[in-house]
C-alpha positions as CSV (number, residue, x, y, z in Angstrom):
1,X,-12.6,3.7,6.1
2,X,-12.2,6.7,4.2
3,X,-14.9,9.3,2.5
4,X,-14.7,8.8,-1.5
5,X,-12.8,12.2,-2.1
6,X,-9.8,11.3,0.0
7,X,-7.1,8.8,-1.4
8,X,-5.0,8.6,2.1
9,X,-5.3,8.7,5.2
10,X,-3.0,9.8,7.7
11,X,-3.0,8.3,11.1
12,X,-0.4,8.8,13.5
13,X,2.1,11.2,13.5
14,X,4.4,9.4,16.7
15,X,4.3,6.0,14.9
16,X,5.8,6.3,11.3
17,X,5.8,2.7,11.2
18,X,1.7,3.2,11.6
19,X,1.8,6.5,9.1
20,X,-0.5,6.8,6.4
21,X,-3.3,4.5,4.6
22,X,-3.2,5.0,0.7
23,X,-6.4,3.9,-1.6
24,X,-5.9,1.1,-3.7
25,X,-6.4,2.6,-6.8
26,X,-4.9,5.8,-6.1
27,X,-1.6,3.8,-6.5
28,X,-2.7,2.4,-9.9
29,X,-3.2,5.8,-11.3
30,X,-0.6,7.5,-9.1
31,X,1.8,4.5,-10.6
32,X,0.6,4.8,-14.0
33,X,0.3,8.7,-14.7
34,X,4.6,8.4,-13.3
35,X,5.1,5.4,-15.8
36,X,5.6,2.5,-13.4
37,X,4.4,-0.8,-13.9
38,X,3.2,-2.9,-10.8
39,X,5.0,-6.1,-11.4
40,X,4.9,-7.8,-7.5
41,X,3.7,-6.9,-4.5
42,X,4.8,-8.5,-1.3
43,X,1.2,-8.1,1.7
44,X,2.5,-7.7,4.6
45,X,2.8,-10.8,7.4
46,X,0.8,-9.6,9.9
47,X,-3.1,-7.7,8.3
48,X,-2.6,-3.6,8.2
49,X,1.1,-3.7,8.3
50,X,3.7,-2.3,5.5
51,X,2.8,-3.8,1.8
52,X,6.3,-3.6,-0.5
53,X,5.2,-2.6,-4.3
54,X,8.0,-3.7,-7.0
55,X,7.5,-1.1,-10.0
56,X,9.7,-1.0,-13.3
57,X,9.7,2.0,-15.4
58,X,7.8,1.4,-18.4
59,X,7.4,-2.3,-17.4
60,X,3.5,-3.2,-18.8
61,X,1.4,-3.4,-14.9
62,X,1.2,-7.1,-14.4
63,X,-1.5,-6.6,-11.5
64,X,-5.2,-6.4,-12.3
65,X,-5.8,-5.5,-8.7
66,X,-4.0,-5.8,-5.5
67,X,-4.6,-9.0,-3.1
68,X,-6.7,-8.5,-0.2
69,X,-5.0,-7.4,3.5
70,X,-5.8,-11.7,4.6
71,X,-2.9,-11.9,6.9
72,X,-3.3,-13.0,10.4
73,X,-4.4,-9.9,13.0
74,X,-1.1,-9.8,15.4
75,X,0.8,-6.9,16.9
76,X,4.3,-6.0,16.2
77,X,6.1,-3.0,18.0
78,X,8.1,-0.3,16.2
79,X,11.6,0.2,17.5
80,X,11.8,2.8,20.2
């Protein structure tokens, strides 16, 4: 979805519940050059929607990559 020299992309300005896509491993390095280590992650319950990242200072990363976006397709509707 994105060209190599981008690490987000923003998509809709209305929406910020449908805001911004970040690169996988710009988060490791962004993560790891501020001293966090990864130690859960929480995908979201429906695929595309807000992933929650648990990060310790100077906690060792416990990730070696993220899990993949598997959730069921579905729609959910941001409050109005």
């Amino acid at each position: 979805m994105m060209q190599a020299f981008q690490n987000a992309l923003y998509i809709n300005a209305g929406d910020p519940t449908n805001a911004v896509i970040y690169d996988r491993e710009f988060i490791f390095d962004l993560f790891a050059r501020s001293g966090l280590g990864i130690v859960a992650v929480f995908p979201p319950s429906i695929r595309g929607f807000q992933w929650m990242i648990v990060a310790e200072k100077g906690a060792p990363h416990r990730l070696g990559s993220l899990p993949e976006d598997d959730a069921p397709m579905g729609l959910a509707r941001g409050p109005l």
